[in-house]
N, CA, C and O atoms as CSV, one atom per row, in Angstrom:
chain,resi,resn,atom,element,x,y,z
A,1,UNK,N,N,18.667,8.604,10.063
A,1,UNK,CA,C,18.124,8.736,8.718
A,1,UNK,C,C,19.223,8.417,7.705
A,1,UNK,O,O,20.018,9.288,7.350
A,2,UNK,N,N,19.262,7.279,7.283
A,2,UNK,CA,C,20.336,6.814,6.795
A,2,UNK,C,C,20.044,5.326,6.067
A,2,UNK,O,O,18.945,4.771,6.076
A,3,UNK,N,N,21.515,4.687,5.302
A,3,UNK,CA,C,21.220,2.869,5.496
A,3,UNK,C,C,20.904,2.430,6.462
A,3,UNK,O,O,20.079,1.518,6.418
A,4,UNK,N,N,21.456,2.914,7.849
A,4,UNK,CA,C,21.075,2.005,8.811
A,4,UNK,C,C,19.935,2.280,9.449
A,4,UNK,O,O,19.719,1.862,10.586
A,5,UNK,N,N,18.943,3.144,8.654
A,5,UNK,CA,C,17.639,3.526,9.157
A,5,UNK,C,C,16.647,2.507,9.147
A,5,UNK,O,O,16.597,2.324,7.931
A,6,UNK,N,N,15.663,1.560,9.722
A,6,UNK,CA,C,15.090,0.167,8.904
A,6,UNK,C,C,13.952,0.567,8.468
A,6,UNK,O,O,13.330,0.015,7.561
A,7,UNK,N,N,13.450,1.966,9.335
A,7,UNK,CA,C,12.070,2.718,8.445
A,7,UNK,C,C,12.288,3.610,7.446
A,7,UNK,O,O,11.390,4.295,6.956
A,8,UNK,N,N,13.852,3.659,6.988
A,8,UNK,CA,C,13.669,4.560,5.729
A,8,UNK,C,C,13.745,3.743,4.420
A,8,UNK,O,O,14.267,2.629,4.404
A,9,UNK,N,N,13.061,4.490,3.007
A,9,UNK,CA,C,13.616,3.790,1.966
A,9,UNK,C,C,14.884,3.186,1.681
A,9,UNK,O,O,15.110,2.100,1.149
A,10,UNK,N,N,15.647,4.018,2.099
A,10,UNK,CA,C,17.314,3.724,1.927
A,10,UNK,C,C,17.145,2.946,2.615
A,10,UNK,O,O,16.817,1.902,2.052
A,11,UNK,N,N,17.205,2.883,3.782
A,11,UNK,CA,C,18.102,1.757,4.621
A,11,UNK,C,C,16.983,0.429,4.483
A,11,UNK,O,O,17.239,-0.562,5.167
A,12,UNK,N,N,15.881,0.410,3.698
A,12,UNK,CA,C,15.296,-1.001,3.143
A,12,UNK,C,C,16.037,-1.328,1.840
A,12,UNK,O,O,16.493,-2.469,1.771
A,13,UNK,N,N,16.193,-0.663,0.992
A,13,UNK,CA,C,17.086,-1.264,0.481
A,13,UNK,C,C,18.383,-1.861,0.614
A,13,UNK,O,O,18.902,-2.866,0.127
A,14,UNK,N,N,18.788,-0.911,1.458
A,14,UNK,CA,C,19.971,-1.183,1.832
A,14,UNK,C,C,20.248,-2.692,2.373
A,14,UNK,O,O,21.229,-3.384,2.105
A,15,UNK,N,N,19.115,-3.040,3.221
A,15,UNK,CA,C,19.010,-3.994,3.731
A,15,UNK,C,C,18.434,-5.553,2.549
A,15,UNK,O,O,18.834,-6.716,2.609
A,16,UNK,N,N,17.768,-5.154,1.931
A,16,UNK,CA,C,16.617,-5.934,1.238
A,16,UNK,C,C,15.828,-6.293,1.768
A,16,UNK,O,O,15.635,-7.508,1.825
A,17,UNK,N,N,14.999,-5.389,2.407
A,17,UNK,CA,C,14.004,-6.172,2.638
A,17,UNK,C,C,12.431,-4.764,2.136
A,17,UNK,O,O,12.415,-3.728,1.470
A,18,UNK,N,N,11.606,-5.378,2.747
A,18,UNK,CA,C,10.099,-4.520,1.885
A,18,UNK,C,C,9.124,-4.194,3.045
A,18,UNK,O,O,8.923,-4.766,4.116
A,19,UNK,N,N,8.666,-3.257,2.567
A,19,UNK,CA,C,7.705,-2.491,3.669
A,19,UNK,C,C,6.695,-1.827,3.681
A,19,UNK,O,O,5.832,-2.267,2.922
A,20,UNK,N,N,6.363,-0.718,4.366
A,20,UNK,CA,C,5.497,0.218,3.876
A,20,UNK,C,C,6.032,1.106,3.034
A,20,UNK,O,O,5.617,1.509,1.947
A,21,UNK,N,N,7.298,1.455,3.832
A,21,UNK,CA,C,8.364,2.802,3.157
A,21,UNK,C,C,8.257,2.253,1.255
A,21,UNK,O,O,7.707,2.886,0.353
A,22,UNK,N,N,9.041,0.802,1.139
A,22,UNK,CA,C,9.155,0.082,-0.107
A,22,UNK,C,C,8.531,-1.228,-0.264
A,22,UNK,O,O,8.979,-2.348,-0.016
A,23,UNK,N,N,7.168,-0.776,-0.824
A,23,UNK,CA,C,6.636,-2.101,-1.474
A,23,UNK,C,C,6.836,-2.840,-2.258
A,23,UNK,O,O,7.537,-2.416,-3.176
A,24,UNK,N,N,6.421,-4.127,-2.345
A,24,UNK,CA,C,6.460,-4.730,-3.727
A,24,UNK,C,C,5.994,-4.662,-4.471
A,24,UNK,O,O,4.835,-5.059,-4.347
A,25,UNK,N,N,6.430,-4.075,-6.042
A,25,UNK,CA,C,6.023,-4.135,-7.078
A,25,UNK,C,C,5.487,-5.111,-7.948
A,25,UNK,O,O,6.117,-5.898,-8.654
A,26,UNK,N,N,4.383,-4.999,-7.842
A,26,UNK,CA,C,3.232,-6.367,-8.578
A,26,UNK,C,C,3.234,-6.135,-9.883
A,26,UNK,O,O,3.282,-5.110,-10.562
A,27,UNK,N,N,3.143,-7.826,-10.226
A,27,UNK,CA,C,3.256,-7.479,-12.074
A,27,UNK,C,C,1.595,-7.372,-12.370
A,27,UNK,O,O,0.742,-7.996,-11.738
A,28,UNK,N,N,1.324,-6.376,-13.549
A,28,UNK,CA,C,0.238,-6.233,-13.891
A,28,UNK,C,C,0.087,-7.483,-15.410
A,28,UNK,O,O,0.929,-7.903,-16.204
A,29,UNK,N,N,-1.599,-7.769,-15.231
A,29,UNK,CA,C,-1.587,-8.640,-16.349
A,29,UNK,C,C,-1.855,-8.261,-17.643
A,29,UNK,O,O,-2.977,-7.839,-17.924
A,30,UNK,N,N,-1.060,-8.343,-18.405
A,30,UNK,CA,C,-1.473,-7.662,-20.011
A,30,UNK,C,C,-2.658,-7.629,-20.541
A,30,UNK,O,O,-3.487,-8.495,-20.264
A,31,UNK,N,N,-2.923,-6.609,-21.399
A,31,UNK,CA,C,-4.797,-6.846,-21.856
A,31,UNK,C,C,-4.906,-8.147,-22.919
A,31,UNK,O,O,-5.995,-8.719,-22.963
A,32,UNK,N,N,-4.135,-8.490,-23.526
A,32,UNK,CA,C,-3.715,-9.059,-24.349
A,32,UNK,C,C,-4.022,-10.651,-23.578
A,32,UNK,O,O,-4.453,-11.433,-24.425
A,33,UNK,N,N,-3.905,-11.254,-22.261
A,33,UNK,CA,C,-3.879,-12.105,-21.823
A,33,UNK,C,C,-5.572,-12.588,-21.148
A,33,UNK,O,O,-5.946,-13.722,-20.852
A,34,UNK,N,N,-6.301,-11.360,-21.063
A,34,UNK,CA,C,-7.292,-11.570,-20.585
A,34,UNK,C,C,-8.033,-11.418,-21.883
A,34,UNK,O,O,-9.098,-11.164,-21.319
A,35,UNK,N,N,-8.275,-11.376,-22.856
A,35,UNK,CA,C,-9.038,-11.521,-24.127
A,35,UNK,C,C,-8.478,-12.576,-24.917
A,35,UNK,O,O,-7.354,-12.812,-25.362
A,36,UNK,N,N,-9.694,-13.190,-24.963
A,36,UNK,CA,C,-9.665,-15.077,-25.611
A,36,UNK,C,C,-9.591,-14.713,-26.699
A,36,UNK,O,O,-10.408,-13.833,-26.972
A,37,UNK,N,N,-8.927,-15.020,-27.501
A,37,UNK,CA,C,-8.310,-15.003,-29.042
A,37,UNK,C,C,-9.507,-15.927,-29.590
A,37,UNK,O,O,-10.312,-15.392,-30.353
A,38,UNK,N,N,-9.650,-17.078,-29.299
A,38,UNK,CA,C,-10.219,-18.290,-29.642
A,38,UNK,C,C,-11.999,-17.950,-29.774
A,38,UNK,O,O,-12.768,-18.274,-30.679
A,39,UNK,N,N,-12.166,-17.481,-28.998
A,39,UNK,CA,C,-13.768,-17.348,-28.792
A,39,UNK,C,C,-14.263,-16.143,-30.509
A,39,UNK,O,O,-13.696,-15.078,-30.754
A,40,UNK,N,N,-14.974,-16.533,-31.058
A,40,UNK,CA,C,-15.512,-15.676,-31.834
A,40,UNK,C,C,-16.764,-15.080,-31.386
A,40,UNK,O,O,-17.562,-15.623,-30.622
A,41,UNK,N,N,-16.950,-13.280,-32.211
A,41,UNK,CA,C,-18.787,-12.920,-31.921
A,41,UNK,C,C,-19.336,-13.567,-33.093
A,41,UNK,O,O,-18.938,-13.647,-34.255
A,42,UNK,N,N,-20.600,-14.116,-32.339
A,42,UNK,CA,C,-21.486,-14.826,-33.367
A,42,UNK,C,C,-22.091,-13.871,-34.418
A,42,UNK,O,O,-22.548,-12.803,-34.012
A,43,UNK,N,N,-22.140,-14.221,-35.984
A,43,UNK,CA,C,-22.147,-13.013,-36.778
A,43,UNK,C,C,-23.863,-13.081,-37.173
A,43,UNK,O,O,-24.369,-12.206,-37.876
């Protein structure tokens, strides 16, 4: 239980690499990007 652990958090980092222990962090998409500026409501 250590760096040189390859199933612990530490020792994935340690290593670089990703797992269950440390996933990858996904970028979320802004609200801002999914609402069309361009499109108007018809008045």
């Amino acid at each position: 239980m250590g760096k040189g652990d390859k199933k612990t958090k530490r020792g994935k980092i340690h290593r670089g690499t990703f797992g269950a222990r440390r996933p990858r962090i996904k970028k979320r998409i802004k609200p801002e990007a999914k609402i069309d500026i361009t499109k108007k409501a018809k008045a």
